[in-house]
HTML snippet that shows the backbone in 3Dmol.js (N, CA, C, O; Angstrom):
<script src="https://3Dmol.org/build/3Dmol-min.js"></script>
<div id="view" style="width:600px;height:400px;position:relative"></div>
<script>
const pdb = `
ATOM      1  N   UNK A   1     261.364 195.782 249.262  1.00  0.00           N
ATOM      2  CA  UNK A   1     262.715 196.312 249.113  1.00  0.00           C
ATOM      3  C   UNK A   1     262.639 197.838 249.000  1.00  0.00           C
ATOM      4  O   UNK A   1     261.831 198.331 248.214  1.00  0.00           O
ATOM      5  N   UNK A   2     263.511 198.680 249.812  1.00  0.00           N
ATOM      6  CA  UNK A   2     263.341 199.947 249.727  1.00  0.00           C
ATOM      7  C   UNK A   2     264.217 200.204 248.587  1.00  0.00           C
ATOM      8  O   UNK A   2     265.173 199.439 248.465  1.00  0.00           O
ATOM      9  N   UNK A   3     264.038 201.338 247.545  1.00  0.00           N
ATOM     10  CA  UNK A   3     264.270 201.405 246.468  1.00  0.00           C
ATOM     11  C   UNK A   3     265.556 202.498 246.846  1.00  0.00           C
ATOM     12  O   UNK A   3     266.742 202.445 246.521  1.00  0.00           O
ATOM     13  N   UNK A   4     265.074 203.146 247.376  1.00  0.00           N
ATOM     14  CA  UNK A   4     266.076 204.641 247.933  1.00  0.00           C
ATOM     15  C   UNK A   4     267.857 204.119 247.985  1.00  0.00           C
ATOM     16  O   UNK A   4     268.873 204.226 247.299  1.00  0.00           O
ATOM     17  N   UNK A   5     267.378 203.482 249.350  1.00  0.00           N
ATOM     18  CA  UNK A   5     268.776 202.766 249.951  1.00  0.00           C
ATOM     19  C   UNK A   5     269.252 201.899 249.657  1.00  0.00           C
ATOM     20  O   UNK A   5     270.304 201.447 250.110  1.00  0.00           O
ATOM     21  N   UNK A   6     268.304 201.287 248.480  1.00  0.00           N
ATOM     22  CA  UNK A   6     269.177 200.255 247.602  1.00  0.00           C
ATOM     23  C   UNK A   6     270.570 200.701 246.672  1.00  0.00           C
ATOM     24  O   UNK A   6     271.738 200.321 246.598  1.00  0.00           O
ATOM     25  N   UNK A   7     269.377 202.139 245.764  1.00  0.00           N
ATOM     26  CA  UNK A   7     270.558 202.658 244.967  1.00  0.00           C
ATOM     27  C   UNK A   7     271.457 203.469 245.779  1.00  0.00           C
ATOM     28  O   UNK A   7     272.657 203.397 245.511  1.00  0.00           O
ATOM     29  N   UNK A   8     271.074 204.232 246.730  1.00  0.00           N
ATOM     30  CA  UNK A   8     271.768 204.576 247.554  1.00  0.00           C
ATOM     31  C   UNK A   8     273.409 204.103 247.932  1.00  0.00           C
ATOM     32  O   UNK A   8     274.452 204.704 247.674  1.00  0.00           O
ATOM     33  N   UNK A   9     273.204 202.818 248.629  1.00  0.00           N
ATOM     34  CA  UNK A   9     274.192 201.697 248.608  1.00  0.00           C
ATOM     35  C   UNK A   9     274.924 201.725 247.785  1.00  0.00           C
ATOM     36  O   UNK A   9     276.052 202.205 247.891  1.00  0.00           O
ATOM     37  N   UNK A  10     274.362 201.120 246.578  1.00  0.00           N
ATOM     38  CA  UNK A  10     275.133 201.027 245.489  1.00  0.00           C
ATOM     39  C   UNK A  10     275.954 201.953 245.148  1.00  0.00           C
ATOM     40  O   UNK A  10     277.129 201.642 244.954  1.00  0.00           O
ATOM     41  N   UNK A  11     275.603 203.063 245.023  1.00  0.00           N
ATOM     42  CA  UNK A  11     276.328 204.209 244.357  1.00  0.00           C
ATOM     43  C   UNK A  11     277.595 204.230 245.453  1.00  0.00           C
ATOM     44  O   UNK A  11     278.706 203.783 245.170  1.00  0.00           O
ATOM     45  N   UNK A  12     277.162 204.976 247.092  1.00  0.00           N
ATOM     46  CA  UNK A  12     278.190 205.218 247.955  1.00  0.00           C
ATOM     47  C   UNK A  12     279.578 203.704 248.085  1.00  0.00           C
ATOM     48  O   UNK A  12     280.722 203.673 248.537  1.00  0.00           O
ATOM     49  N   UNK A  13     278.766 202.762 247.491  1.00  0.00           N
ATOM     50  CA  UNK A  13     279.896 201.535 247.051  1.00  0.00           C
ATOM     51  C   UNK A  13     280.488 201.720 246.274  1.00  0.00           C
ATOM     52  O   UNK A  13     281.707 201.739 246.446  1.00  0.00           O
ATOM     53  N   UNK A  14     279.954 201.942 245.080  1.00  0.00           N
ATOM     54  CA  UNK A  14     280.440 201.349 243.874  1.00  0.00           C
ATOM     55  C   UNK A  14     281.491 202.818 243.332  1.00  0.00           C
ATOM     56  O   UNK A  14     282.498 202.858 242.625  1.00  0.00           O
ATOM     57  N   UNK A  15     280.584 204.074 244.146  1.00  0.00           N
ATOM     58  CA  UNK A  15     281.619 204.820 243.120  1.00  0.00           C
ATOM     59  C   UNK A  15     282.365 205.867 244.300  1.00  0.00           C
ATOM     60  O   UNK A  15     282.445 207.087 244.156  1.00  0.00           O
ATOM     61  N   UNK A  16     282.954 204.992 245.650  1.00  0.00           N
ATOM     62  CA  UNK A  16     283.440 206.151 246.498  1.00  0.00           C
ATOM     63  C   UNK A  16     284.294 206.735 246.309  1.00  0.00           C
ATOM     64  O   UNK A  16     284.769 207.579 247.068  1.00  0.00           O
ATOM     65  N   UNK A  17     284.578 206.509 245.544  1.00  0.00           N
ATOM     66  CA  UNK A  17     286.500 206.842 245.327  1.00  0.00           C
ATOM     67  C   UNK A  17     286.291 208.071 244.457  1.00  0.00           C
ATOM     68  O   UNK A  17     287.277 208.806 244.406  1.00  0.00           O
ATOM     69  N   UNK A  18     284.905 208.574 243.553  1.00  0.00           N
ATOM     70  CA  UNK A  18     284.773 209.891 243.302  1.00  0.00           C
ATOM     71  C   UNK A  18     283.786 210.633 243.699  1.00  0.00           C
ATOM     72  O   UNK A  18     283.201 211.435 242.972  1.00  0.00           O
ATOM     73  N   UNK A  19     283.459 210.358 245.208  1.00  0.00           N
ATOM     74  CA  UNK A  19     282.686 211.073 246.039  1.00  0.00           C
ATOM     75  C   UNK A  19     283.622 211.861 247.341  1.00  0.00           C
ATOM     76  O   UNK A  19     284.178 211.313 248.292  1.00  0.00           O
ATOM     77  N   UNK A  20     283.578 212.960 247.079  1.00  0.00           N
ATOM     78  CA  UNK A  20     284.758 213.584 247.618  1.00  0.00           C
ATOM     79  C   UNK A  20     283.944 213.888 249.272  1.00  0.00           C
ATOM     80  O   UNK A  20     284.595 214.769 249.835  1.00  0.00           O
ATOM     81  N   UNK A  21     283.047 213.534 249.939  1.00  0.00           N
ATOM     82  CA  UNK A  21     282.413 213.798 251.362  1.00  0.00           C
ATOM     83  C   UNK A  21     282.179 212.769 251.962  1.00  0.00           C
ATOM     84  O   UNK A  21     282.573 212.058 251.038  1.00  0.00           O
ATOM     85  N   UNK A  22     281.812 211.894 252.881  1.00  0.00           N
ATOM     86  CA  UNK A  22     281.269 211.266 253.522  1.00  0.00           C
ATOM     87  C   UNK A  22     279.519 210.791 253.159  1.00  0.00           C
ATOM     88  O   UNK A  22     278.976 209.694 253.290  1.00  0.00           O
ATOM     89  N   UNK A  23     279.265 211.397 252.933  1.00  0.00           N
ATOM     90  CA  UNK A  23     277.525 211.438 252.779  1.00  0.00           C
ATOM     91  C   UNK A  23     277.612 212.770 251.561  1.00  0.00           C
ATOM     92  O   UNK A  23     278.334 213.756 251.414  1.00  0.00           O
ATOM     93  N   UNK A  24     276.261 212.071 250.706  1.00  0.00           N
ATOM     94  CA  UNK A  24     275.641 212.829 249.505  1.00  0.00           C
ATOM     95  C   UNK A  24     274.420 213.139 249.978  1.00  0.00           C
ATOM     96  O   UNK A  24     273.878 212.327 250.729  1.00  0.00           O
ATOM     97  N   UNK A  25     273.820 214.236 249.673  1.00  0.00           N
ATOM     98  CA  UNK A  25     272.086 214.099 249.829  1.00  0.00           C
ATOM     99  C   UNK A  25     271.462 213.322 248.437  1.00  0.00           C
ATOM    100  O   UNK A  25     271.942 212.833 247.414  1.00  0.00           O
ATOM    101  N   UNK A  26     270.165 213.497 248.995  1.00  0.00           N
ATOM    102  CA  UNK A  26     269.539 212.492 247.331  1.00  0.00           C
ATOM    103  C   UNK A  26     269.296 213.557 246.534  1.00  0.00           C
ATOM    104  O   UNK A  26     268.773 213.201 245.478  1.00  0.00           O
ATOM    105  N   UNK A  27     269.533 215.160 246.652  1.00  0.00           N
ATOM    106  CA  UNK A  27     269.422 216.260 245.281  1.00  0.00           C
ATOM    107  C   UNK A  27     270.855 215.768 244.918  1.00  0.00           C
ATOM    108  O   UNK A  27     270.944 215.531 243.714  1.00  0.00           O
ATOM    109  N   UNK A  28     271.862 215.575 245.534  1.00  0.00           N
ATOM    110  CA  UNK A  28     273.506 215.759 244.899  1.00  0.00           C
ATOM    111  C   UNK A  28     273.598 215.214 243.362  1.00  0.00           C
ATOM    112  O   UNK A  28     273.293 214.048 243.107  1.00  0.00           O
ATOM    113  N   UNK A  29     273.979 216.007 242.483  1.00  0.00           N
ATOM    114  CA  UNK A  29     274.100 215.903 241.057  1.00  0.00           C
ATOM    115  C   UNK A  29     275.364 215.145 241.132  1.00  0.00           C
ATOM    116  O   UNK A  29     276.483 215.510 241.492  1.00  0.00           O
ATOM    117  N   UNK A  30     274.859 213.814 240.638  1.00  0.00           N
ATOM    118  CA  UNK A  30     276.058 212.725 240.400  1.00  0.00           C
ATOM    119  C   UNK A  30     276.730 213.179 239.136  1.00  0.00           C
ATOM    120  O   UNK A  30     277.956 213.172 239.022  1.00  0.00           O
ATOM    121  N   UNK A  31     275.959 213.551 238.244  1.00  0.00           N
ATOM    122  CA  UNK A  31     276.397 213.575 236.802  1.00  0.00           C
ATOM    123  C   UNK A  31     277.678 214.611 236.795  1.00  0.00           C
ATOM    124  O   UNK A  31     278.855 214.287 236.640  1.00  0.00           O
ATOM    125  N   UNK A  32     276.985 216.379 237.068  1.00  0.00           N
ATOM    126  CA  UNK A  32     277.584 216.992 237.093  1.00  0.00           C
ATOM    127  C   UNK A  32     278.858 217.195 237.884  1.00  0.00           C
ATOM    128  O   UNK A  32     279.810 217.849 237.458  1.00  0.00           O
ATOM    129  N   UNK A  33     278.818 216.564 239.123  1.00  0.00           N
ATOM    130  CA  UNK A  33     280.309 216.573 239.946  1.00  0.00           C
ATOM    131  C   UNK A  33     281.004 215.471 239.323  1.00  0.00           C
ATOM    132  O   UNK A  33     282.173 215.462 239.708  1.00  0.00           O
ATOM    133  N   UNK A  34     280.770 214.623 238.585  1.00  0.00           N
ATOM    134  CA  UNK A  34     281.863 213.903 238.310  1.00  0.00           C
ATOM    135  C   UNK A  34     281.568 212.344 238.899  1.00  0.00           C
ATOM    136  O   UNK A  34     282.249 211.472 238.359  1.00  0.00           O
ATOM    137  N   UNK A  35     280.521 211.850 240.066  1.00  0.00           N
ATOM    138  CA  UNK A  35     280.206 211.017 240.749  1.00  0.00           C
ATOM    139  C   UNK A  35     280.161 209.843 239.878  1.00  0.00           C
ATOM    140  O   UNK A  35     280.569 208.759 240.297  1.00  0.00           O
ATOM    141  N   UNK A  36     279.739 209.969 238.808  1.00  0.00           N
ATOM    142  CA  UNK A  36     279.104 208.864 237.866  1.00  0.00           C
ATOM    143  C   UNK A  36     279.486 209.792 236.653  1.00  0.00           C
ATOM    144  O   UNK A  36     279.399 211.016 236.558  1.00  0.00           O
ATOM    145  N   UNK A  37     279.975 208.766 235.670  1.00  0.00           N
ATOM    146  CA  UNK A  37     280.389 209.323 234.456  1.00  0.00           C
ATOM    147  C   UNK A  37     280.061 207.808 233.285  1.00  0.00           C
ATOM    148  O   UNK A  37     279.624 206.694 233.572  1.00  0.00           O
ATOM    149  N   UNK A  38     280.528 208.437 231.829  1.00  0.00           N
ATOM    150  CA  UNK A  38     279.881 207.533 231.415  1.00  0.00           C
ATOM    151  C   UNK A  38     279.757 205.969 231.614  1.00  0.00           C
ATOM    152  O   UNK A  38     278.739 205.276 231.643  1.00  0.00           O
ATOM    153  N   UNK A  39     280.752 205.704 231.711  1.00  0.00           N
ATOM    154  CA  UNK A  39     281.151 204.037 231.930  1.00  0.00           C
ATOM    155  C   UNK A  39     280.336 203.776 233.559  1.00  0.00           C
ATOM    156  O   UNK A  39     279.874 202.677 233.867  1.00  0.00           O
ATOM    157  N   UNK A  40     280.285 204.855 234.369  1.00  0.00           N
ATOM    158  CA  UNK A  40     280.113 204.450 235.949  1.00  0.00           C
ATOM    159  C   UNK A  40     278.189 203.968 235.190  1.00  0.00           C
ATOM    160  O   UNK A  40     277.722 202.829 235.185  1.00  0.00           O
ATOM    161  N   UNK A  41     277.426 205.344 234.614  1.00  0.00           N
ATOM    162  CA  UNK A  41     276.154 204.903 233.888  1.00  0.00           C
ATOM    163  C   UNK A  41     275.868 203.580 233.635  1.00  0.00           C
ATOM    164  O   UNK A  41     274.839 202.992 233.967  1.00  0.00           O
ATOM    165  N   UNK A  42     277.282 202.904 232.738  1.00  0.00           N
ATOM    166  CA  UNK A  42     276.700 201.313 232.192  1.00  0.00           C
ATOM    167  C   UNK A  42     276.419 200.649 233.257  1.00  0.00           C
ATOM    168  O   UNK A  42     275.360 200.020 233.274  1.00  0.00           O
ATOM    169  N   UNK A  43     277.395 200.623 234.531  1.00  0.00           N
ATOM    170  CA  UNK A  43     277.402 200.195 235.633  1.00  0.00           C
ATOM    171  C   UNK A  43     276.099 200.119 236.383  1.00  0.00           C
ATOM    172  O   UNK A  43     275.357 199.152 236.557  1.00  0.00           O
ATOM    173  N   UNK A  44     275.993 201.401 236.795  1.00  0.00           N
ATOM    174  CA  UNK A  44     274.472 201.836 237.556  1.00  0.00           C
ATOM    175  C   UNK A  44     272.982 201.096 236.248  1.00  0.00           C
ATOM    176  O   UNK A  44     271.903 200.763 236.738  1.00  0.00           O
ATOM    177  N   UNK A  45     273.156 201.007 235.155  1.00  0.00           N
ATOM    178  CA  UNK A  45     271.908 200.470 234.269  1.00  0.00           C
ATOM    179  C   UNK A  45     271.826 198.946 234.576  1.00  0.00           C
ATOM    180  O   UNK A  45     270.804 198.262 234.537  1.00  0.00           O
ATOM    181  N   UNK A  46     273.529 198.391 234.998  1.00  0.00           N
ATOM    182  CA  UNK A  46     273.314 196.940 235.208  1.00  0.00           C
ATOM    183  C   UNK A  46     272.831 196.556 236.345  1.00  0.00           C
ATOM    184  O   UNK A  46     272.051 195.609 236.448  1.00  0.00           O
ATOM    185  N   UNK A  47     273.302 197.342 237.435  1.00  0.00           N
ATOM    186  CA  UNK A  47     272.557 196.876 238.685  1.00  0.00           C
ATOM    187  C   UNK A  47     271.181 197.577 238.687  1.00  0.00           C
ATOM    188  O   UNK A  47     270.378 197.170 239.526  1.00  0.00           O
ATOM    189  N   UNK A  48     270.879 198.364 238.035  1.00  0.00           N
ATOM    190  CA  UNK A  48     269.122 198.160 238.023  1.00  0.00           C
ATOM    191  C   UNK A  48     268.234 197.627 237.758  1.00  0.00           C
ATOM    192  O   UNK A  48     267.165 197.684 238.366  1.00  0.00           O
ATOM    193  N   UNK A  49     268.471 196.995 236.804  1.00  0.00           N
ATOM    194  CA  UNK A  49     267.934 196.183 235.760  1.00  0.00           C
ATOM    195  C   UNK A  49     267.966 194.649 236.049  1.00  0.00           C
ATOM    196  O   UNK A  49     267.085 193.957 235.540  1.00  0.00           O
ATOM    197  N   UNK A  50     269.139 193.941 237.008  1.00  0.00           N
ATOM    198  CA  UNK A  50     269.294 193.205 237.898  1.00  0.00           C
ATOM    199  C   UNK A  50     268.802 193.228 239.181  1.00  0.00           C
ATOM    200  O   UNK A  50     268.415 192.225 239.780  1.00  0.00           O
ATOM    201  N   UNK A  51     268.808 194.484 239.669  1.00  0.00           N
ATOM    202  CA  UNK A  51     268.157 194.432 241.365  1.00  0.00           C
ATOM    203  C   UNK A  51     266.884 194.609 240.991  1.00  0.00           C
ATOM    204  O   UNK A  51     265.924 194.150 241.610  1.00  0.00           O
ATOM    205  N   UNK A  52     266.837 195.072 240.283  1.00  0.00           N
ATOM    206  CA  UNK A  52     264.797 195.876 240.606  1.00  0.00           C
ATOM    207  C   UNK A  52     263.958 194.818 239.214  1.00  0.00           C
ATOM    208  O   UNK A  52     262.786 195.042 238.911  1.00  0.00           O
ATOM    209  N   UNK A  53     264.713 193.807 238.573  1.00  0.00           N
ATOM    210  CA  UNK A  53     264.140 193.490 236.961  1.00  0.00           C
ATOM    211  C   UNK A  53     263.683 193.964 236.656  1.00  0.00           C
ATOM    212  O   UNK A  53     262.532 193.593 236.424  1.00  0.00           O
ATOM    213  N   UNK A  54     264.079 195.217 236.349  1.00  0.00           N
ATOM    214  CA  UNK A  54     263.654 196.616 234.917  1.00  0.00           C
ATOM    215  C   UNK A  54     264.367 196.838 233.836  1.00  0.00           C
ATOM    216  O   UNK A  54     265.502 197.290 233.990  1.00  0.00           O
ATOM    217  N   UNK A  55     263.794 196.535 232.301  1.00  0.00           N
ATOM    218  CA  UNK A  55     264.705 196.460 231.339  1.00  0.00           C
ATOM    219  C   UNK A  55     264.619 197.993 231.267  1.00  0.00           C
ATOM    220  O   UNK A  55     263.678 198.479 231.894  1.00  0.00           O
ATOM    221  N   UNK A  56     265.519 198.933 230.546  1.00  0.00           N
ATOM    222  CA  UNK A  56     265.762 200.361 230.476  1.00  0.00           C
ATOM    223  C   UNK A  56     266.258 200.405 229.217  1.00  0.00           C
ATOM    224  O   UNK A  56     267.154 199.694 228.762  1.00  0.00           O
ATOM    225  N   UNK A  57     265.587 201.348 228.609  1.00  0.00           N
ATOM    226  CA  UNK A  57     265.451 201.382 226.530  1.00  0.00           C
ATOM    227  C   UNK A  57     266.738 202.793 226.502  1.00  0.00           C
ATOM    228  O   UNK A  57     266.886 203.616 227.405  1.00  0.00           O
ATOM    229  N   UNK A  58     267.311 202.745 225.559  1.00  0.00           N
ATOM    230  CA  UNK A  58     267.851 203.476 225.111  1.00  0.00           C
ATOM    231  C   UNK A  58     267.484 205.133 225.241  1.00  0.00           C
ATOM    232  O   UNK A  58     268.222 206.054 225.590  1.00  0.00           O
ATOM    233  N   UNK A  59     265.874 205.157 224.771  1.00  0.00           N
ATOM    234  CA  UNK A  59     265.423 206.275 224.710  1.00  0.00           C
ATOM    235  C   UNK A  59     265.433 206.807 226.266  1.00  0.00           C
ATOM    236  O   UNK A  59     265.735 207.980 226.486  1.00  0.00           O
ATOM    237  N   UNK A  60     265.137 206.027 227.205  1.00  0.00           N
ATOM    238  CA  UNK A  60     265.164 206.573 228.373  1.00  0.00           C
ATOM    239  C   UNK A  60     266.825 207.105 229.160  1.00  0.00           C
ATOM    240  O   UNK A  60     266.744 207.504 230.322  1.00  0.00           O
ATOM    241  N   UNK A  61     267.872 207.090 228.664  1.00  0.00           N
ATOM    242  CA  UNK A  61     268.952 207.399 229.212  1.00  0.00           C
ATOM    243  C   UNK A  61     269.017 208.605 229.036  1.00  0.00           C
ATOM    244  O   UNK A  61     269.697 208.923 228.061  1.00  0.00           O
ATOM    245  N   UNK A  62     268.569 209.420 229.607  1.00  0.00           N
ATOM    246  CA  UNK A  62     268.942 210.849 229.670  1.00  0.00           C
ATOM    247  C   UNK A  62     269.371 211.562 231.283  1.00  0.00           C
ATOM    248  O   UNK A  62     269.083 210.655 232.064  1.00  0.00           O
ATOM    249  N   UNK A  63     269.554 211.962 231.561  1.00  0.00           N
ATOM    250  CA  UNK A  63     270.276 213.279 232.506  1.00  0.00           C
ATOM    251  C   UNK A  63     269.238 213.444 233.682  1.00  0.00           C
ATOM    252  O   UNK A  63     269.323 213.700 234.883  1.00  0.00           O
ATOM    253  N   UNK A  64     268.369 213.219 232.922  1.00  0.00           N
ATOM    254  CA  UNK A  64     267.145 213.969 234.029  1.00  0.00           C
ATOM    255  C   UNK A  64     266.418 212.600 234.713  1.00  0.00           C
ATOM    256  O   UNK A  64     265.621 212.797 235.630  1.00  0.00           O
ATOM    257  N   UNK A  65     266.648 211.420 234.337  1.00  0.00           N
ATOM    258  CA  UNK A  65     266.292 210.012 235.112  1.00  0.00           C
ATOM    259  C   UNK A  65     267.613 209.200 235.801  1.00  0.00           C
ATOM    260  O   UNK A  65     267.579 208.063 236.273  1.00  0.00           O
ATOM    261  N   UNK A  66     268.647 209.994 235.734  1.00  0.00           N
ATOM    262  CA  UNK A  66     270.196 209.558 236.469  1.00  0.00           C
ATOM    263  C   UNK A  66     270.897 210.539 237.054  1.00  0.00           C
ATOM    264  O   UNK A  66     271.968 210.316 237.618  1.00  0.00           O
ATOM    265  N   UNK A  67     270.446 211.524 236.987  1.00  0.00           N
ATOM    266  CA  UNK A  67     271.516 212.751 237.912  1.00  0.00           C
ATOM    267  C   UNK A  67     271.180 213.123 239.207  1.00  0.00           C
ATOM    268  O   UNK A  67     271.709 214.185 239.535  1.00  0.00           O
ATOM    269  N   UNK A  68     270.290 212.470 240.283  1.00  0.00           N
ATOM    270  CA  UNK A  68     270.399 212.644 241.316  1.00  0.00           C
ATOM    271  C   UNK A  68     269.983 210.990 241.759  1.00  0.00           C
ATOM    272  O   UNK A  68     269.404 210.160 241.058  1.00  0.00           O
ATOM    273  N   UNK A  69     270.544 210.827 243.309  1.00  0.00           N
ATOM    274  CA  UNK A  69     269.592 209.270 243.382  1.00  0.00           C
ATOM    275  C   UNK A  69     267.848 209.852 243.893  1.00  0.00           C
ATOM    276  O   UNK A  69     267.269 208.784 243.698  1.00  0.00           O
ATOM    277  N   UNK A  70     267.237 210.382 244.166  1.00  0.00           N
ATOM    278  CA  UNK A  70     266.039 210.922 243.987  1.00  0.00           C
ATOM    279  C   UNK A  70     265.524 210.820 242.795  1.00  0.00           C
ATOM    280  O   UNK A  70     264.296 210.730 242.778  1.00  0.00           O
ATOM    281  N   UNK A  71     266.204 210.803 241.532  1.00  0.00           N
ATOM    282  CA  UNK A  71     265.680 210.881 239.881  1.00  0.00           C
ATOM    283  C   UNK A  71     265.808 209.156 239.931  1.00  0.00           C
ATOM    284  O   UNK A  71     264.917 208.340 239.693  1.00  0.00           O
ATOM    285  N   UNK A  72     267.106 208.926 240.291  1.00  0.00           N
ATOM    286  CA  UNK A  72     266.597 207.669 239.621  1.00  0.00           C
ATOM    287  C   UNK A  72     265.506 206.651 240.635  1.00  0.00           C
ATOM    288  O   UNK A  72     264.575 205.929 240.280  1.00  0.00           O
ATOM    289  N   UNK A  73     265.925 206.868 241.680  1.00  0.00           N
ATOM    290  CA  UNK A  73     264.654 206.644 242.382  1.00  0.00           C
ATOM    291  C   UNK A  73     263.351 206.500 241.929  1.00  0.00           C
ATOM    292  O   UNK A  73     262.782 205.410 241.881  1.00  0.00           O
ATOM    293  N   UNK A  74     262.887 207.485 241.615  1.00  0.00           N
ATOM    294  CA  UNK A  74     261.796 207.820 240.697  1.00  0.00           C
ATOM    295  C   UNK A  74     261.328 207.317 239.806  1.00  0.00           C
ATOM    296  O   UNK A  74     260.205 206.830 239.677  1.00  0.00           O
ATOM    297  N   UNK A  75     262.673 207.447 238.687  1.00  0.00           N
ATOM    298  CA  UNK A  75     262.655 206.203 237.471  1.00  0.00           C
ATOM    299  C   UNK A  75     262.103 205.130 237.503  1.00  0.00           C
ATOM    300  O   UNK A  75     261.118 204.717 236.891  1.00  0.00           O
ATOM    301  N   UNK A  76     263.375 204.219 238.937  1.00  0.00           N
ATOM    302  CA  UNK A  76     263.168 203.169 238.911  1.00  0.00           C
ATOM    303  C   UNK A  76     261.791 202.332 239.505  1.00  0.00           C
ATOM    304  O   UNK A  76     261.457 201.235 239.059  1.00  0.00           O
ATOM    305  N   UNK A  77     261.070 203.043 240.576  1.00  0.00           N
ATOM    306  CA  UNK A  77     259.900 203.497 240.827  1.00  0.00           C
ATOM    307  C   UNK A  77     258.785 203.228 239.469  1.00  0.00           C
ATOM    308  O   UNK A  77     258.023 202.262 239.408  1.00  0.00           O
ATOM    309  N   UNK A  78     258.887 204.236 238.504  1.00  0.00           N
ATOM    310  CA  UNK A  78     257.632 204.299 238.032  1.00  0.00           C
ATOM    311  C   UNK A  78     257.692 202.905 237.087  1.00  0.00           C
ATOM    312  O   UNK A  78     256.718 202.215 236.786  1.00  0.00           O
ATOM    313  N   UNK A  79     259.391 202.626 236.619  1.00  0.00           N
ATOM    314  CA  UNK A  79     259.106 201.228 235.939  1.00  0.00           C
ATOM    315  C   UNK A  79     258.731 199.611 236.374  1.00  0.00           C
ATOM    316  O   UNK A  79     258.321 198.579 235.841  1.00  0.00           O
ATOM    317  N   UNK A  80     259.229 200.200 237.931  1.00  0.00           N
ATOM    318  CA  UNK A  80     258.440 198.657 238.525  1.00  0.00           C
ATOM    319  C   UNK A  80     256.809 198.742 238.660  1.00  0.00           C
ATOM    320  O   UNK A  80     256.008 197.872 238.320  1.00  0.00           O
ATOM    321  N   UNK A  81     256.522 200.047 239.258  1.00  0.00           N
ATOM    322  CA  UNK A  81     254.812 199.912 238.700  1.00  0.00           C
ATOM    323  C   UNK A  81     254.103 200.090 237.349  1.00  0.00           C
ATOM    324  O   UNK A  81     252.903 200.240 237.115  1.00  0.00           O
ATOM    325  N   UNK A  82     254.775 200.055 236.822  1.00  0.00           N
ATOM    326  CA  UNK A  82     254.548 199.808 235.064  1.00  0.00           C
ATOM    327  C   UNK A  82     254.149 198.543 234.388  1.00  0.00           C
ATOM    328  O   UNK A  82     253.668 198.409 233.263  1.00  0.00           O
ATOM    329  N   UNK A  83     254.424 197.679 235.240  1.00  0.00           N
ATOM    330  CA  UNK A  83     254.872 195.891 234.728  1.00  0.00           C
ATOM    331  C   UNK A  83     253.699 195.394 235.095  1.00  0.00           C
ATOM    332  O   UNK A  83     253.469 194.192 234.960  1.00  0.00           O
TER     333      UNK A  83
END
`;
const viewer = $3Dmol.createViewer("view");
viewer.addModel(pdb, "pdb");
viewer.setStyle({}, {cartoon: {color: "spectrum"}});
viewer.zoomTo();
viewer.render();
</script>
């Protein structure tokens, strides 16, 4: 499963209606434009944790593992080779 275009997907689904372009790159700061906000977060933790079976701790919710899909990419990345 490609990890990219999974969340990819998801996001340009789930949250188009506050993606003001056609296409995002994977630097585009979801957080800061507004793309994903808090409640959109609970959202994006459930389908990760469901698509990829990665539980995600509290301590890890920060800014810098959710504000681009490249970060979470990454994230989600290092916790499936973790297991």
């Amino acid at each position: 499963m490609e990890v990219n275009s999974t969340i990819r997907n998801f996001i340009m689904s789930e949250f188009k209606s506050n993606i003001q372009t056609e296409d995002i790159s994977n630097d585009y700061s979801l957080i800061d434009s507004g793309v994903i906000d808090s409640v959109g977060i609970i959202s994006l933790l459930n389908f990760l944790e469901k698509s990829f079976s990665v539980i995600i701790s509290s301590d890890e919710l920060m800014p810098e593992n959710f504000d681009t899909i490249n970060l979470i990419t990454s994230f989600v990345e290092k916790k499936i080779n973790s297991k």
